[in-house]
Z-matrix of the N, CA and C atoms (Angstrom, degrees):
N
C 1 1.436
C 2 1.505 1 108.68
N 3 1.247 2 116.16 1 161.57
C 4 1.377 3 116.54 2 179.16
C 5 1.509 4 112.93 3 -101.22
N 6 1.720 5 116.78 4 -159.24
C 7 0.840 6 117.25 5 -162.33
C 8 1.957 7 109.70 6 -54.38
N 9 1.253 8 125.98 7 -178.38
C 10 1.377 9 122.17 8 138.94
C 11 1.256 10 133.20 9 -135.91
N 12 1.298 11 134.97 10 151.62
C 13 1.475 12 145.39 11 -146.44
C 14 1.155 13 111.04 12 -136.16
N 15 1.196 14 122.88 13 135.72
C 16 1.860 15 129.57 14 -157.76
C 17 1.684 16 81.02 15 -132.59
N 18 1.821 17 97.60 16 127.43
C 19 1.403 18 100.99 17 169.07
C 20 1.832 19 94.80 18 -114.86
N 21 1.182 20 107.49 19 157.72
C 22 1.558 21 101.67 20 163.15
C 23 1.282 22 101.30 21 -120.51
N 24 1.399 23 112.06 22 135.71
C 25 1.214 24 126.79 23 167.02
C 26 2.154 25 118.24 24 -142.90
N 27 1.297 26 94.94 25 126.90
C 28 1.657 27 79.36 26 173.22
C 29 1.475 28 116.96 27 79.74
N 30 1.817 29 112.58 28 6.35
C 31 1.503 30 115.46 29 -176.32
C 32 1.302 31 96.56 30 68.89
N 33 1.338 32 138.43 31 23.51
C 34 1.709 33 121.96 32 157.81
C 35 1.732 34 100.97 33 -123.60
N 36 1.382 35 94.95 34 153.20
C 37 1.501 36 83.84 35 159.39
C 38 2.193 37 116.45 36 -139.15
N 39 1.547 38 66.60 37 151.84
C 40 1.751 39 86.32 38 -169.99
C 41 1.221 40 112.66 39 -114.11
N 42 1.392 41 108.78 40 132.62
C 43 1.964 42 125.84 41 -170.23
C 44 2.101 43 83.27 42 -82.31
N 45 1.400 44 87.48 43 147.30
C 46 1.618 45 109.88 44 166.65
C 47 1.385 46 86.01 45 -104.20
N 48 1.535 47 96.87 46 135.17
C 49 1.715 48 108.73 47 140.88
C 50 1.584 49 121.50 48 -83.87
N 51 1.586 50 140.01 49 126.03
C 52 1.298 51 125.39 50 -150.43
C 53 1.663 52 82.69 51 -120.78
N 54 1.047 53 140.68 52 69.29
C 55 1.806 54 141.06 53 -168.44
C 56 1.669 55 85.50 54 -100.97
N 57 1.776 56 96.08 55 158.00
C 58 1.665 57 115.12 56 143.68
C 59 1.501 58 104.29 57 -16.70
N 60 1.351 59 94.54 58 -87.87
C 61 1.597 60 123.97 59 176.09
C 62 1.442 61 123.30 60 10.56
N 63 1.594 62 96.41 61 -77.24
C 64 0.868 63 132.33 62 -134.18
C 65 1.786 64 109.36 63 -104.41
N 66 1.693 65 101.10 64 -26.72
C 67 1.425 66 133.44 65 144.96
C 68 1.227 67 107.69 66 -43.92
N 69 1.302 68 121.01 67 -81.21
C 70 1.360 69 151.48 68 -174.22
C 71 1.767 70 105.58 69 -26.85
N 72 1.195 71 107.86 70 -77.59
C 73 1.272 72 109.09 71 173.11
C 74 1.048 73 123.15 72 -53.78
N 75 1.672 74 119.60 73 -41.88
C 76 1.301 75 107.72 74 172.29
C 77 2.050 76 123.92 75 -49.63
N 78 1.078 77 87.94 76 -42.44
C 79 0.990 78 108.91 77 178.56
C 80 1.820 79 104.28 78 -35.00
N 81 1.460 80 93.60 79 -82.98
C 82 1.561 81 94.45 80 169.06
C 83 1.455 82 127.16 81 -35.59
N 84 1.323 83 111.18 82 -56.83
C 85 1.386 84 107.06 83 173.63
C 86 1.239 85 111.92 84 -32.59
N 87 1.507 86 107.52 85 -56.08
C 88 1.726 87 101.13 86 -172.17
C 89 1.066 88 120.86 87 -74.83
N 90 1.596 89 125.00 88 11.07
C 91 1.458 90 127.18 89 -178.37
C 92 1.602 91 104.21 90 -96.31
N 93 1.170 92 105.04 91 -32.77
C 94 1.806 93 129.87 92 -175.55
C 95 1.459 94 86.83 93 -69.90
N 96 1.414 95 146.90 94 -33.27
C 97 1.004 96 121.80 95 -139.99
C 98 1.950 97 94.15 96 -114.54
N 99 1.250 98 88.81 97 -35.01
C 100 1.787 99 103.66 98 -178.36
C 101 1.964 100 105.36 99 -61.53
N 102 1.569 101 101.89 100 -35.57
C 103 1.163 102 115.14 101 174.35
C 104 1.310 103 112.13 102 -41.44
N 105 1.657 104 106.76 103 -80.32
C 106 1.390 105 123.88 104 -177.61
C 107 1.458 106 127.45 105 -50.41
N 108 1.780 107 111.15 106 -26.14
C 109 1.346 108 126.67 107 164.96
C 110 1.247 109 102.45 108 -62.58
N 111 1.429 110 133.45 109 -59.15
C 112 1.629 111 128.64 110 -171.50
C 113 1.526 112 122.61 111 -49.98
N 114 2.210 113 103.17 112 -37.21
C 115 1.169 114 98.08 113 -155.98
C 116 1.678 115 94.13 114 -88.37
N 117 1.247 116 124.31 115 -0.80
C 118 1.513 117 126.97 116 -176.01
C 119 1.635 118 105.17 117 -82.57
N 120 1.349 119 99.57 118 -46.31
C 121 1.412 120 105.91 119 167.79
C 122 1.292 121 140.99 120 -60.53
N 123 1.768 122 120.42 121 -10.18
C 124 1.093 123 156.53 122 175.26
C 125 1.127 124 103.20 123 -91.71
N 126 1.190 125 133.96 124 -66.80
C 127 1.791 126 162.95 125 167.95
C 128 1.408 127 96.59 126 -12.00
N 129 1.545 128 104.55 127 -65.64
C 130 1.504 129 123.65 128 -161.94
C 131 1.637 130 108.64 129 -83.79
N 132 1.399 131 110.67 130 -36.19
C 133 1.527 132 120.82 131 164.54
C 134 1.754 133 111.81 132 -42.11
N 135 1.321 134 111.70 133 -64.95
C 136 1.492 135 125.72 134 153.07
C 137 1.318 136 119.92 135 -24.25
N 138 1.393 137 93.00 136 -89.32
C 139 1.735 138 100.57 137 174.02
C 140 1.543 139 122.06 138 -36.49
N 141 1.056 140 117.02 139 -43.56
C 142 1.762 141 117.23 140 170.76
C 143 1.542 142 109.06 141 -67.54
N 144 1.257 143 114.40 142 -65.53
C 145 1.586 144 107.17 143 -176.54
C 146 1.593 145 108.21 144 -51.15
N 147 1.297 146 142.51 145 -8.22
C 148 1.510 147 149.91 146 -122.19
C 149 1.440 148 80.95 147 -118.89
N 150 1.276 149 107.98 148 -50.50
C 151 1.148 150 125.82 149 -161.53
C 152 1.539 151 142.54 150 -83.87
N 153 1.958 152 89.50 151 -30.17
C 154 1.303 153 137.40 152 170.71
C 155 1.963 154 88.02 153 -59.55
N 156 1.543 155 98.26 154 -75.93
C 157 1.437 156 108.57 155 -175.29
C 158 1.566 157 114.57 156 -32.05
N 159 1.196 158 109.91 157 -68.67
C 160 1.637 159 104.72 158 -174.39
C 161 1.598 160 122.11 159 -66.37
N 162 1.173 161 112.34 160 -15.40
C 163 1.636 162 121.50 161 -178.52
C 164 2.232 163 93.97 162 -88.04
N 165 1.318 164 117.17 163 -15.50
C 166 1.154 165 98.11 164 162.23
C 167 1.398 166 128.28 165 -93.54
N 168 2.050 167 109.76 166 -22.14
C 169 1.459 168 130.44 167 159.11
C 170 1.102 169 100.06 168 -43.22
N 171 1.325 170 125.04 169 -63.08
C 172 1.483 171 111.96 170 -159.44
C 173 1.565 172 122.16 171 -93.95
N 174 1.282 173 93.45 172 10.39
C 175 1.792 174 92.53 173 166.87
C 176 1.572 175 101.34 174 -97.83
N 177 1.040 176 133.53 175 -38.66
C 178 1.600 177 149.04 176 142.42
C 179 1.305 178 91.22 177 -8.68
N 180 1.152 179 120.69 178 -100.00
C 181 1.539 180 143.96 179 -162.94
C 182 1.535 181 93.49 180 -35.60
N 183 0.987 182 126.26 181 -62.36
C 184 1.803 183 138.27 182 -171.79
C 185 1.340 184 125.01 183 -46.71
N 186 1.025 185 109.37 184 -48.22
C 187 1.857 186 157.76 185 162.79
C 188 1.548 187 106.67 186 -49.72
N 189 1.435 188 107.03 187 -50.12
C 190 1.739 189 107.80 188 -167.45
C 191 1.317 190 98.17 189 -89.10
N 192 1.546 191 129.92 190 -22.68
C 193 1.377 192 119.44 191 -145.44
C 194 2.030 193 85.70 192 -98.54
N 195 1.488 194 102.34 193 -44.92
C 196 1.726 195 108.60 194 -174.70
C 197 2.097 196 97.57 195 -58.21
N 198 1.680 197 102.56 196 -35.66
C 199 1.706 198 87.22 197 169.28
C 200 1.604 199 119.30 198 -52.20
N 201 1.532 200 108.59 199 -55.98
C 202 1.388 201 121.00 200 -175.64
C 203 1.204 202 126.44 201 -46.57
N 204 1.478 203 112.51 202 -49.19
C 205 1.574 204 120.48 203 156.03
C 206 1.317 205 134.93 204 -39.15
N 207 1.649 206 97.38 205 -54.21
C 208 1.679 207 105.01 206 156.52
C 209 1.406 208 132.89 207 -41.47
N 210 1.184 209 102.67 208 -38.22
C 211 1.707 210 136.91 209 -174.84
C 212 1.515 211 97.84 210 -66.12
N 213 1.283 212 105.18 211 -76.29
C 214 1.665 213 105.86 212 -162.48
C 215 2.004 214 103.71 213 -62.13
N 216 1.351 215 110.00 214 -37.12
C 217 1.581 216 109.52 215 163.49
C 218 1.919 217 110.02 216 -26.69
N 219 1.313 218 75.53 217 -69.60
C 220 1.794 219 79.91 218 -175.38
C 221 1.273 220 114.10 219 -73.34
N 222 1.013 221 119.68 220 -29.10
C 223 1.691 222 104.85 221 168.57
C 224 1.370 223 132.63 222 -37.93
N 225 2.121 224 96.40 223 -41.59
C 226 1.449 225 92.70 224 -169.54
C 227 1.533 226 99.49 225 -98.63
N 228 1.187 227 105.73 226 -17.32
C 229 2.007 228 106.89 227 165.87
C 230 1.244 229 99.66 228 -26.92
N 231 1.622 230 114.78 229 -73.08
C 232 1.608 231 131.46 230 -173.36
C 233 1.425 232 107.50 231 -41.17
N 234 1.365 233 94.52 232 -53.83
C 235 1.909 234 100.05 233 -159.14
C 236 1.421 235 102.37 234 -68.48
N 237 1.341 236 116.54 235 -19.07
C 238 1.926 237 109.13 236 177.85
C 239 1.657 238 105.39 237 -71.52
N 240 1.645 239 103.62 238 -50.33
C 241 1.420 240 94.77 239 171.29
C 242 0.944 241 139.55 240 -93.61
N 243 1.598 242 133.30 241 25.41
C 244 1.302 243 150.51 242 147.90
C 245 1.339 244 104.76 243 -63.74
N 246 1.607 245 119.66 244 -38.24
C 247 1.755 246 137.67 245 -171.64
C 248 1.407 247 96.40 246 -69.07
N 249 1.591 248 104.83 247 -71.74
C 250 1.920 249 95.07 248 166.88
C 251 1.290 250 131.38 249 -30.10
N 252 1.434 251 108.19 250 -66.41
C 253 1.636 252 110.37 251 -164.00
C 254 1.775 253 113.28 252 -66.19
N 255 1.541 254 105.73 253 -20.81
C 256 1.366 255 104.87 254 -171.60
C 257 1.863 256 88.82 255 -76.98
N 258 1.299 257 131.89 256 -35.45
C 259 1.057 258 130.20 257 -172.37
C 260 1.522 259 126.43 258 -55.73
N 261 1.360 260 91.06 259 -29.35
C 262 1.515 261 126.21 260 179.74
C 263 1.775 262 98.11 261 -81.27
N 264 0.842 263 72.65 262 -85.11
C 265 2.506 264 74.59 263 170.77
C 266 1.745 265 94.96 264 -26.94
N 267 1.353 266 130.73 265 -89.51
C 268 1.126 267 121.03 266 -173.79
C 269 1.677 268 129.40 267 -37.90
N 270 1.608 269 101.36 268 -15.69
C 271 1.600 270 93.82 269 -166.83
C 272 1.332 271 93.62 270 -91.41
N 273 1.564 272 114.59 271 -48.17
C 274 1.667 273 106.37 272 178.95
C 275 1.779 274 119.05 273 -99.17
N 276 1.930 275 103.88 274 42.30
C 277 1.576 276 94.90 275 141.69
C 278 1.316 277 97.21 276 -128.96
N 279 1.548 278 124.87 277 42.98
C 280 1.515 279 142.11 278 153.20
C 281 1.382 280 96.37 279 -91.58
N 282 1.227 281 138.60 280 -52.26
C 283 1.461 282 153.86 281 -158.07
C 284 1.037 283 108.11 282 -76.77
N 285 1.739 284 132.30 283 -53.20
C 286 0.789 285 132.07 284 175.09
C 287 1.829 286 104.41 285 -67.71
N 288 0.848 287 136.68 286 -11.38
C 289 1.856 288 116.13 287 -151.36
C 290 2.062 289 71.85 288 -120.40
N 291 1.302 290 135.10 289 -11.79
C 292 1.003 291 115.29 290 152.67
C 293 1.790 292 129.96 291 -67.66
N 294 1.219 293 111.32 292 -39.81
C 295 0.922 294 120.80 293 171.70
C 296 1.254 295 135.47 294 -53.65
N 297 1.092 296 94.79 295 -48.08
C 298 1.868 297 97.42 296 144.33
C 299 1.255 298 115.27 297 -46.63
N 300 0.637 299 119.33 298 -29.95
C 301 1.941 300 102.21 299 -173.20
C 302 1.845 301 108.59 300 -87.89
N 303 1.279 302 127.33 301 133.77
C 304 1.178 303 155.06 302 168.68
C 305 1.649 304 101.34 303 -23.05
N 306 1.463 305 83.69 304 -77.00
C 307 1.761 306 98.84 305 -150.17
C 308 1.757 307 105.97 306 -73.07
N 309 1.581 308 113.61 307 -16.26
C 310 1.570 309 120.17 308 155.07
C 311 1.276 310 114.20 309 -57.57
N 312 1.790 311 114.96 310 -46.28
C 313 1.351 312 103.48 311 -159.72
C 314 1.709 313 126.18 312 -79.13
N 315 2.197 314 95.26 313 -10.55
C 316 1.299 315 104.94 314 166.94
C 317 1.949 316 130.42 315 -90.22
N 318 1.397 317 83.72 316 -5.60
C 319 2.015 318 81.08 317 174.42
C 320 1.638 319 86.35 318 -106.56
N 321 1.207 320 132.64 319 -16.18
C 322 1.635 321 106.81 320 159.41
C 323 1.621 322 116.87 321 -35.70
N 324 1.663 323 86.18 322 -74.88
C 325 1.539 324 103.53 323 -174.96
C 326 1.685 325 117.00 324 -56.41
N 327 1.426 326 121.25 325 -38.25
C 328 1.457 327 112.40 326 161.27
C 329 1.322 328 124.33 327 -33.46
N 330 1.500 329 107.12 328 -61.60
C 331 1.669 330 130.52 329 172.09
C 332 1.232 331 110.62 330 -40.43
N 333 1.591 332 114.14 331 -77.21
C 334 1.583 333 113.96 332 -163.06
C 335 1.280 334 108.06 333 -81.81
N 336 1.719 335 140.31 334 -26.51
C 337 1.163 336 111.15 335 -167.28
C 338 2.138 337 98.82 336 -137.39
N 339 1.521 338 92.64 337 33.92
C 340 1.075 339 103.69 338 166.43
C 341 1.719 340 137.28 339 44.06
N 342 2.042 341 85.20 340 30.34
C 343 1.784 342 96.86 341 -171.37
C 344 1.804 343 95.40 342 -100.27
N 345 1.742 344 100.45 343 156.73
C 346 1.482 345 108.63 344 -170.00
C 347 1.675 346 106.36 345 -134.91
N 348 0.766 347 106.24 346 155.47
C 349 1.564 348 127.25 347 -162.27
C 350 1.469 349 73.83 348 -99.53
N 351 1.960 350 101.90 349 139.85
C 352 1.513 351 132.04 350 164.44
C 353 1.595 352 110.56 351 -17.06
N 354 1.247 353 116.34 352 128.68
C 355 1.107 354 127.27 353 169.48
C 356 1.509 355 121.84 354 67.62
N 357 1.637 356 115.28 355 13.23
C 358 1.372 357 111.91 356 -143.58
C 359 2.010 358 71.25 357 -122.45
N 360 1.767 359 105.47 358 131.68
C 361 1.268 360 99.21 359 171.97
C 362 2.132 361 101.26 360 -107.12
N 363 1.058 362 103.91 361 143.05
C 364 1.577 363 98.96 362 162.74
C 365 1.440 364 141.32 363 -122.78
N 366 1.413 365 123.20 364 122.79
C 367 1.310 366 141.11 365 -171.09
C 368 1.222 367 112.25 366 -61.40
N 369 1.331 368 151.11 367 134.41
C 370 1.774 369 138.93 368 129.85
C 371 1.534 370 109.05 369 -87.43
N 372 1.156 371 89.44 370 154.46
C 373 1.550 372 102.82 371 -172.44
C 374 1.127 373 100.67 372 -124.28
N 375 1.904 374 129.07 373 162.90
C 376 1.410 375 136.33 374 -176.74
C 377 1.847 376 83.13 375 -104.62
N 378 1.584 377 83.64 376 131.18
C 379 1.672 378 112.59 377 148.51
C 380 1.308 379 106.11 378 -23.76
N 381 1.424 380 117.18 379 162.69
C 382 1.433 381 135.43 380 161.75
C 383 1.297 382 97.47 381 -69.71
N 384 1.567 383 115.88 382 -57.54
C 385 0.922 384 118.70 383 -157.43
C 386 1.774 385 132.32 384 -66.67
N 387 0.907 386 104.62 385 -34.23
C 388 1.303 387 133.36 386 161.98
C 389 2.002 388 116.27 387 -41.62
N 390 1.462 389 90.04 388 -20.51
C 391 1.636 390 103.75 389 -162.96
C 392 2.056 391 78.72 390 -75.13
């Protein structure tokens, strides 16, 4: 047998056996134990980056959807005044395809600048509103 070793613990004391043996296993133990330290330490290595990852997914995700919103805002900004201006296109190629015509282009000019065809006298009148 080899040496022996008296630990005290607890007011008793207990002889170590110090064998091959007895080495040996210890040994293992501490390999079992270094093991389980690494794979916890790995575990948690994981777990943070795991975690890292989805807390940047989901600011991603957050980010694209507050873009998209923005997006469709302006879409219909546009689409109201695309609705206008086409409204506008229709009113003056009404205007124009009036203008062509003769007998428009002379009660225009009666109206706005108050000229009259032979023999023809013309009145203005006050608004209603005006009363």
């Amino acid at each position: 047998m080899g040496e022996k070793q008296r630990n005290v613990s607890a007011g008793k004391q207990v002889a170590a056996i110090n064998t091959d043996y007895v080495r040996s296993i210890e040994r293992q133990e501490n390999r079992k134990k270094a093991k389980k330290v690494r794979l916890f330490r790995r575990l948690a290595v994981f777990g943070i980056m795991s975690l890292a990852l989805v807390g940047f997914l989901i600011s991603t995700l957050v980010s694209s959807n507050q873009t998209l919103e923005q997006k469709q805002l302006q879409k219909e900004k546009v689409s109201e005044e695309l609705a206008k201006v086409q409204e506008e296109q229709e009113m003056l190629k009404l205007q124009i395809s009036k203008l062509n015509d003769d007998e428009y282009i002379g009660k225009l000019l009666r109206k706005e600048y108050f000229l009259s065809e032979e023999g023809e006298i013309i009145f203005t009148l006050p608004d209603a509103k005006e009363k």
